[in-house]
C-alpha positions in Angstrom: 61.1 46.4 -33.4 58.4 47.6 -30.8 55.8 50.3 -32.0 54.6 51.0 -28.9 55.2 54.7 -28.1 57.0 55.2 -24.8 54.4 56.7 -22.0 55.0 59.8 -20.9 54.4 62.1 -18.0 51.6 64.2 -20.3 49.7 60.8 -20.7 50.3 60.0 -17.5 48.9 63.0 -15.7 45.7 63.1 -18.5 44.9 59.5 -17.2 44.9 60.3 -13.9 43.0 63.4 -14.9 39.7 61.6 -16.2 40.1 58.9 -13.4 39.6 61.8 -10.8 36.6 63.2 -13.1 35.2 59.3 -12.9 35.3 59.2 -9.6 33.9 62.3 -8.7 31.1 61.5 -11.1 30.2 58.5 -8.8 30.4 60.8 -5.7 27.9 62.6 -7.2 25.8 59.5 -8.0 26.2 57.6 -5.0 25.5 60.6 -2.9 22.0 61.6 -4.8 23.9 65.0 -5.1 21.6 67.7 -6.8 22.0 70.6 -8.7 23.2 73.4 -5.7 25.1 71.0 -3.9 28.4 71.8 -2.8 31.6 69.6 -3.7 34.5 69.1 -1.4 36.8 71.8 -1.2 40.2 71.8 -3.4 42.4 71.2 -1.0 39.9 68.1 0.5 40.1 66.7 -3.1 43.7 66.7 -3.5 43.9 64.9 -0.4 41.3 62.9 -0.9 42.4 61.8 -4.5 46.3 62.4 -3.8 46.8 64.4 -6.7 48.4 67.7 -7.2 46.4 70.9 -7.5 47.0 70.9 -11.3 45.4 67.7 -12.1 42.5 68.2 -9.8 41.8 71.8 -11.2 42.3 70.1 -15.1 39.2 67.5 -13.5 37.4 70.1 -12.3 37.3 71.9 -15.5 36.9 69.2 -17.4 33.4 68.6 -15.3 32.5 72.0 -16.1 33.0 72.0 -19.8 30.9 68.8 -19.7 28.2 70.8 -18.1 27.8 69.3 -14.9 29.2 71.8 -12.4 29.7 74.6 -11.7 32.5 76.9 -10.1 32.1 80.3 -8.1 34.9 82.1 -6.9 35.3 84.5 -3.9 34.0 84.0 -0.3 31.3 81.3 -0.1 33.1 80.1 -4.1 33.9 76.3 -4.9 32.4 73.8 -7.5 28.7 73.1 -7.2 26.9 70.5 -8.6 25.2 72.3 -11.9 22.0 71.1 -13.7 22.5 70.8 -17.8 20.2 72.0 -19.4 18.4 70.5 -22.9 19.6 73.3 -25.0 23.1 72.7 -23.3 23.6 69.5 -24.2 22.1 69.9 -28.0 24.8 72.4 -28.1 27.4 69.9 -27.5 26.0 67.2 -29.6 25.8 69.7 -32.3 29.7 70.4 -31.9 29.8 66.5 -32.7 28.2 67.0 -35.9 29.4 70.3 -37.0 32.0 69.2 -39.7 29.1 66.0 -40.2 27.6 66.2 -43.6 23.3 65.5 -41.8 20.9 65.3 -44.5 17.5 66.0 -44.5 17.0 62.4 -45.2 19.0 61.2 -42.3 17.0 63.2 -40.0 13.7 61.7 -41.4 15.1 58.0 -41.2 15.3 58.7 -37.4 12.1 60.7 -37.3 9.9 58.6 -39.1 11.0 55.8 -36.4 10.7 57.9 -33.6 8.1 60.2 -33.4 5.3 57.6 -34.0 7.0 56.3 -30.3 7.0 59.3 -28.6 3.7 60.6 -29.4 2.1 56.9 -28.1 3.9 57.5 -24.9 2.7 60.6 -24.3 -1.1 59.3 -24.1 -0.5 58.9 -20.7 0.4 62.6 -19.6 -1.2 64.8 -21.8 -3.9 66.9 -20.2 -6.8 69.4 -21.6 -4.0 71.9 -21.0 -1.7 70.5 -23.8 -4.5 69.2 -25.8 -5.3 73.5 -26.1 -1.6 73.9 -26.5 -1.3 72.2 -30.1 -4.1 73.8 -31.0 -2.6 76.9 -30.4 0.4 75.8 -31.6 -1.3 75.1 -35.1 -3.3 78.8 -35.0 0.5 79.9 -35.8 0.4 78.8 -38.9 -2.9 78.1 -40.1 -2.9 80.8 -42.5 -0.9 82.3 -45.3 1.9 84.4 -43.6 1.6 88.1 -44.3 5.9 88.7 -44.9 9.0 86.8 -44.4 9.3 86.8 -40.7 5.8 85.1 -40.3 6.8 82.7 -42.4 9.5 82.2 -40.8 7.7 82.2 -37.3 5.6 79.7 -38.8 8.0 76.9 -40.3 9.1 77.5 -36.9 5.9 76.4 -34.8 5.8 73.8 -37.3 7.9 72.0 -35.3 7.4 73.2 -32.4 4.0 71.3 -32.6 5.9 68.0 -31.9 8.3 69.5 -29.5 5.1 69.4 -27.4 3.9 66.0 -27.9 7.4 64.9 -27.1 7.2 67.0 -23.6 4.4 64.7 -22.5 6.4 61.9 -23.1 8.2 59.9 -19.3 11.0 58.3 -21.6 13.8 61.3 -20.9 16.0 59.7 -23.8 13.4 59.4 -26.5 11.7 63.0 -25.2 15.9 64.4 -25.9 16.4 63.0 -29.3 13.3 63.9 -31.0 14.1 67.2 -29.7 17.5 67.1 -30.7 15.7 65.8 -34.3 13.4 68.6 -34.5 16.4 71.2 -33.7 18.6 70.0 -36.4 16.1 70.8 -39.0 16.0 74.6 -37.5 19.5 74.9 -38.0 20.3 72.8 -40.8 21.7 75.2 -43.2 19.4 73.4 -45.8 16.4 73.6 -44.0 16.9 77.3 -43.4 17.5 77.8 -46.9 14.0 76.1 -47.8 12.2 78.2 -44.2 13.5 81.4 -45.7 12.4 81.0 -49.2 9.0 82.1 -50.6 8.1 79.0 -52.0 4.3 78.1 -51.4 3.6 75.7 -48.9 0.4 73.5 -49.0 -0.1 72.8 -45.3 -3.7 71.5 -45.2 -2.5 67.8 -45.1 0.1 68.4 -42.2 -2.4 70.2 -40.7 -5.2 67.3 -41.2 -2.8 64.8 -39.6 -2.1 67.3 -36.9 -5.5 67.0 -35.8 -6.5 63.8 -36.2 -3.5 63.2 -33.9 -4.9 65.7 -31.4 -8.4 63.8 -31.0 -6.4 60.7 -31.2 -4.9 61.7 -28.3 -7.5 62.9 -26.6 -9.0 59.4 -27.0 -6.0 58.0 -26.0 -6.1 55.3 -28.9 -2.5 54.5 -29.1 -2.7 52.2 -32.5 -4.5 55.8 -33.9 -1.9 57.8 -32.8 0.9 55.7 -34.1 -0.8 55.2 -37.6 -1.6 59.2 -38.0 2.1 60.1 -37.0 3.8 57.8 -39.2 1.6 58.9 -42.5 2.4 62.5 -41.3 6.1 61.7 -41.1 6.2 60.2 -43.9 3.9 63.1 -45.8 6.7 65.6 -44.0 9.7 64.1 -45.7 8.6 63.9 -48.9 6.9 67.4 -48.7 10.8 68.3 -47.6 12.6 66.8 -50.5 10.4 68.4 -52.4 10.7 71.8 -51.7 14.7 71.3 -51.0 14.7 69.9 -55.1 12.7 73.1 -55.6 15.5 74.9 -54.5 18.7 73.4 -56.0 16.6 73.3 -59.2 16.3 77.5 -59.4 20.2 77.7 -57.7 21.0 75.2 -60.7 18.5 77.8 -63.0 20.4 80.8 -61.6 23.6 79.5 -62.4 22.8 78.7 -66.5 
């Protein structure tokens, strides 16, 4: 006997659905439409596509969940071409991962790969006004934290160090992940844990690496750069799992 399940006219109408949202995606492309940009009315679309207003409105929405337009009603209203924005689609990815179980070790796999890339590419771009940047960046937290929400401030611009080498790099996909990377451990409900507890943190070798990397460069010597980043990734994970052992060892302390 046949297992195939019998189409129906849901199925149907959600296949024509994300063929419309295709197409209109390669409108967008093939037209070099920009963020602003105006789509073809409703009723043009259902024409255009010979669909029913149902579908074309389920396409339409379905391009706005995904972030990429936008819909104003009123006089002067329609969809419009919208611009995502980085924290926008972190936010989605995040909904990927939500029920995910992300360890701190799987975000250091990827970073330890990564961010020795991204900082040689950024050679290239980075001026005296973001050389001055990670040394400000550092002033954050080159001292010991007067309360909690220094500290907090300061695990904080931790990262945020590397969130600005990334920015110099021209490789958009590489620049998004370590982003994405670097987010993760702000909200990973692990890494909060470890942020918000008092434990003492020895930062004098992070900080070391950060400023060898910071006159590498400004040297622009790319094999420098790529040797001080991966010894301070790698000095950044194990710091990491340290202080997240710390912590299940006074939860498992607490509980006896």
């Amino acid at each position: 006997m046949s297992t195939n399940k019998p189409m129906t006219i849901e199925s149907v109408r959600i296949k024509r659905t994300d063929e419309i949202v295709n197409a209109i995606k390669e409108t967008i492309m093939a037209n070099n439409l920009i963020p602003g940009d105006r789509l073809p009315q409703e009723k043009e679309l259902i024409e255009h596509y010979n669909a029913s207003k149902s579908t074309v409105r389920e396409a339409l929405k379905s391009l706005e969940v995904q972030g990429l337009i936008k819909t104003k009603t009123g006089p002067g209203g329609g969809a419009f071409i919208d611009s995502m924005t980085e924290a926008r689609a972190m936010s989605l990815l995040s909904n990927y991962l939500f029920t995910r179980d992300i360890s701190i070790k799987d975000i250091y796999t990827l970073r330890k790969l990564l961010e020795p890339v991204v900082a040689v590419s950024a050679i290239d771009n980075i001026d005296n006004a973001g050389i001055q940047k990670l040394y400000d960046t550092i002033a954050i937290y080159d001292h010991e934290p007067v309360d909690e929400n220094e500290r907090w401030q300061q695990r904080m611009a931790e990262l945020d160090f590397h969130a600005v080498v990334a920015s110099y790099s021209d490789n958009v996909l590489l620049v998004f992940i370590c982003h994405f990377l670097q987010r993760l451990l702000k909200d990973l409900a692990v890494c909060q844990d470890i942020y918000l507890k008092p434990e003492p943190v020895d930062r004098r070798q992070g900080i070391e690496y950060q400023y060898q990397l910071i006159e590498a460069l400004r040297r622009k010597d790319a094999a420098k750069v790529q040797s001080v980043m991966e010894a301070h990734m790698a000095y950044a994970e194990q710091a990491m799992l340290a202080l997240q052992a710390t912590l299940q060892e006074r939860f498992l302390s607490e509980d006896r």
